[in-house]
C-alpha positions in Angstrom: 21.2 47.3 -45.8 23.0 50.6 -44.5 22.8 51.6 -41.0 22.2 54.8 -39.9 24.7 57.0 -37.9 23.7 58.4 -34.5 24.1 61.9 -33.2 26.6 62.0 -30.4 26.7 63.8 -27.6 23.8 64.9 -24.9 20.5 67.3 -25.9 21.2 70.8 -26.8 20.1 73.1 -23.9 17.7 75.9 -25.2 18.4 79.4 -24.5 16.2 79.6 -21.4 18.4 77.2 -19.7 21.3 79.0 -20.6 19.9 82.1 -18.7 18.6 79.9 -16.0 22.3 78.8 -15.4 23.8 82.0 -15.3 21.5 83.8 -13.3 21.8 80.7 -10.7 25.6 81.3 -10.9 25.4 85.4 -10.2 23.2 84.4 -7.9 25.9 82.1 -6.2 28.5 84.7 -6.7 26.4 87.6 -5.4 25.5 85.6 -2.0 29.4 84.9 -1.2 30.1 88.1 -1.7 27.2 89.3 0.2 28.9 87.2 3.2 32.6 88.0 2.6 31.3 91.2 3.2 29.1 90.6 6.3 32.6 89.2 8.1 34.4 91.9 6.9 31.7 94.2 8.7 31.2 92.8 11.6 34.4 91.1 12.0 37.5 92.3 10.4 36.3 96.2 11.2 36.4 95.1 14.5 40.0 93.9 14.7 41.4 96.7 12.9 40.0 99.3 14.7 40.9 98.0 17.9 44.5 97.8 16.7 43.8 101.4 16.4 42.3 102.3 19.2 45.4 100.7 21.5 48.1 102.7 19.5 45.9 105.6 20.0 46.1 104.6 23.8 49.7 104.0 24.2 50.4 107.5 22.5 48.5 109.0 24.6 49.7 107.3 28.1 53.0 108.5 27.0 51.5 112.3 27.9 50.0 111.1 31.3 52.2 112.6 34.1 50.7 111.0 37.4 50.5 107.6 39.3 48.9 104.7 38.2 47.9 103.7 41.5 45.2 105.3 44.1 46.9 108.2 46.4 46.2 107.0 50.2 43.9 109.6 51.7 45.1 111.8 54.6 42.0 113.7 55.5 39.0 111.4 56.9 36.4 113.4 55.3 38.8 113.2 51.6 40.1 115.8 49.4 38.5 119.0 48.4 40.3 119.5 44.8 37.7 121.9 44.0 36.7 123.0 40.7 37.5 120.5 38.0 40.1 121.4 35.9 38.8 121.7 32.4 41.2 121.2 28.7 40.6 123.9 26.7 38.1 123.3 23.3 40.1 121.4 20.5 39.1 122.6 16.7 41.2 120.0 14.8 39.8 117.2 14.4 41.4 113.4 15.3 43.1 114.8 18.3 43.3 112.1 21.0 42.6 113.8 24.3 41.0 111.1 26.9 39.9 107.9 27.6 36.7 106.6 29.3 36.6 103.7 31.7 32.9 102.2 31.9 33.4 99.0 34.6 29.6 97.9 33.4 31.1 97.1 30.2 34.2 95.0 31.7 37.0 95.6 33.8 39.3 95.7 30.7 37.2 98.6 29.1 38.9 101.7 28.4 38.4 103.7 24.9 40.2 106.8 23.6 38.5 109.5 22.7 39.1 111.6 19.8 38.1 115.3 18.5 35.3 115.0 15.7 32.5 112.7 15.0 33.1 111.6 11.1 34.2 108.3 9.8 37.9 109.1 9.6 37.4 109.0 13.6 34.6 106.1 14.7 35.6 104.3 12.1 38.7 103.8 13.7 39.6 105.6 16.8 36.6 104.4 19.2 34.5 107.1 20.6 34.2 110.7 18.8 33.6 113.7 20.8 31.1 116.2 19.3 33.4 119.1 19.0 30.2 121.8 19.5 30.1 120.2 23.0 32.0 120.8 26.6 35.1 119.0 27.3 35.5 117.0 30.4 34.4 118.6 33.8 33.0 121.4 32.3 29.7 123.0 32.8 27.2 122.0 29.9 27.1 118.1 27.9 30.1 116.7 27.0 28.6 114.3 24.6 30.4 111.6 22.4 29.2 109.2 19.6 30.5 105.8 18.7 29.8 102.6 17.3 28.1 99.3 18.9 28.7 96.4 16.1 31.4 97.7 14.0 34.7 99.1 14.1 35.6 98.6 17.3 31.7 98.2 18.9 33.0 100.6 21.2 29.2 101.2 22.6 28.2 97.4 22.0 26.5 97.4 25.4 25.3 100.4 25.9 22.0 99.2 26.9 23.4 97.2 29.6 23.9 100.4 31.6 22.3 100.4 35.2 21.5 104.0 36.8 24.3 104.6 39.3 27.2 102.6 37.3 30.2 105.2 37.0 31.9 106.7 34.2 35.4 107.7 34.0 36.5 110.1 32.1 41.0 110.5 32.2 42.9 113.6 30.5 45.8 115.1 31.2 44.6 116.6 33.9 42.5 114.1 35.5 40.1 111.9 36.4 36.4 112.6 35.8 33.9 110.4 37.6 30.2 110.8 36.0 27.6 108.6 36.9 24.8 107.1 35.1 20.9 108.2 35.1 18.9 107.2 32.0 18.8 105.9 28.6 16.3 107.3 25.4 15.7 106.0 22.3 15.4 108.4 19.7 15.2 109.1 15.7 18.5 110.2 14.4 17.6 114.0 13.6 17.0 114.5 17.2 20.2 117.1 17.1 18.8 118.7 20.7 20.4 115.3 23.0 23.8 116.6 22.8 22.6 120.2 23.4 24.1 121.8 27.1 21.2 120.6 28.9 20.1 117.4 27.0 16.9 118.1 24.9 16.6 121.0 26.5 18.4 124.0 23.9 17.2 126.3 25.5 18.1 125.9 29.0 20.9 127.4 30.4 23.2 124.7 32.3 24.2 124.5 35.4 25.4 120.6 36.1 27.8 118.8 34.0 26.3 116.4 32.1 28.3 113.4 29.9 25.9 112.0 26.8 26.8 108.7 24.7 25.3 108.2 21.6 24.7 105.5 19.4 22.7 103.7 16.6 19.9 101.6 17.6 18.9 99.0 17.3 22.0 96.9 18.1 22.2 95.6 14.2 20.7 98.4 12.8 20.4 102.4 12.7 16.9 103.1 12.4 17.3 105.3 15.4 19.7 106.6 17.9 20.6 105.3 22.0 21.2 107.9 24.2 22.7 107.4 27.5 23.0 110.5 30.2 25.4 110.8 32.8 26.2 113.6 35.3 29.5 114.4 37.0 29.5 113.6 40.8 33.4 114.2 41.5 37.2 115.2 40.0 40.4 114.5 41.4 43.8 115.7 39.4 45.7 113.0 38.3 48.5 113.1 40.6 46.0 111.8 43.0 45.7 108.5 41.1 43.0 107.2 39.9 39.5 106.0 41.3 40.1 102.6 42.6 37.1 100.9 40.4 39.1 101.6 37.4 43.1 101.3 38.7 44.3 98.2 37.8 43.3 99.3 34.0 44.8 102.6 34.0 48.1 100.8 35.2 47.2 98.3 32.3 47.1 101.2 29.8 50.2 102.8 31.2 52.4 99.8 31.0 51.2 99.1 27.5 52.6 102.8 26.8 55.8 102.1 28.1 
């Protein structure tokens, strides 16, 4: 009697599982590169651009003519410089002109700022300054965007701000002290917060206002934070600088040297 062969080998998959699989292994493939991404966002940008943003510094402490360390006082009622000296308008855009101190952020904070508001600058040179806008210590807005979870999240915390906390603003010429009033939320088209007197374009100015923008909310970009400062002082920068802030301008200048 003659036995019959068997058929070897497991049960033919039909052509839905075939699909099944591969779809489950795009799937796969699609979610890790969903999170390579994700740390590259929120993580990597990050590094880089503060690697940046501290050769940005250096280069421009190398400019800074002036003491790192407060100038004693002589007078008991303190200087009168008088007007704040003001840096004429820059047109190019990526020029490196100032830093800001905010001490509400840290006492290490200190962020360059740079001419122009596109990508080539937040995404890598920290805070851009809208070049339709004043410059430091000038009459009108002075009014700068930047990021708060990528690329540096140079305005991470800007909802953390506390009417009164100081501003600093440092150029060649000086120091700028600003101090906090309010913070709006906005939508994005709201073009009017950087105007000379904030959402006000028709107004003439007469204070000196500093505005901070950024996208809300703090993983997201639905809408715009705005933060508004005014200018309550200026002292030239062979005065030193104000005491809140010293020990990190001498931390930027040695890192320059």
């Amino acid at each position: 009697m003659g036995s019959h062969g068997t058929r070897s080998g497991g049960k033919r998959r039909s052509a839905g599982q075939w699909i099944i699989q591969i779809v489950g292994e795009l799937l796969i493939t699609l979610g890790l590169l969903l999170v390579l991404y994700v740390v590259w966002e929120l993580w990597w940008t990050n590094i880089d651009a503060n690697r940046k943003q501290e050769q940005a510094l250096g280069s421009l402490f190398k400019e800074f003519d002036g003491p790192v360390e407060p100038v004693p006082e002589t007078s008991a009622d303190g200087p009168d410089y008088g007007d704040p000296a003001v840096l004429p308008a820059i047109e190019a855009e990526g020029t490196t002109f100032a830093v800001v101190y905010i001490p509400r952020f840290g006492d290490t904070y200190s962020r360059p700022v740079t001419s122009g508001v596109g990508t080539a600058v937040l995404d890598s040179l920290g805070l851009g300054h809208y070049p339709s806008t004043a410059m430091p210590g000038e009459v009108g807005n002075f009014a700068m965007a930047g990021h708060r979870q990528t690329h540096g999240q140079v305005l991470d915390a800007i909802h953390t701000l506390v009417p009164g906390d100081n501003i600093y603003v440092q150029t060649q010429d000086g120091y700028y002290s600003y101090v906090y009033r309010n913070n709006q939320i906005v939508l994005p088209n709201r073009v009017d917060v950087i105007a000379p007197v904030p959402t006000q374009p028709e107004a003439e100015p007469t204070e000196r206002f500093l505005t901070l923008t950024s996208c809300n909310p703090r993983f997201g970009a639905e809408e715009r934070i705005i933060a508004y400062a005014v200018m309550d002082s200026w002292q030239p920068l062979s005065a030193g600088p104000p005491a809140e802030i010293a020990s990190q301008v001498a931390h930027n200048a040695e890192g320059a040297g």
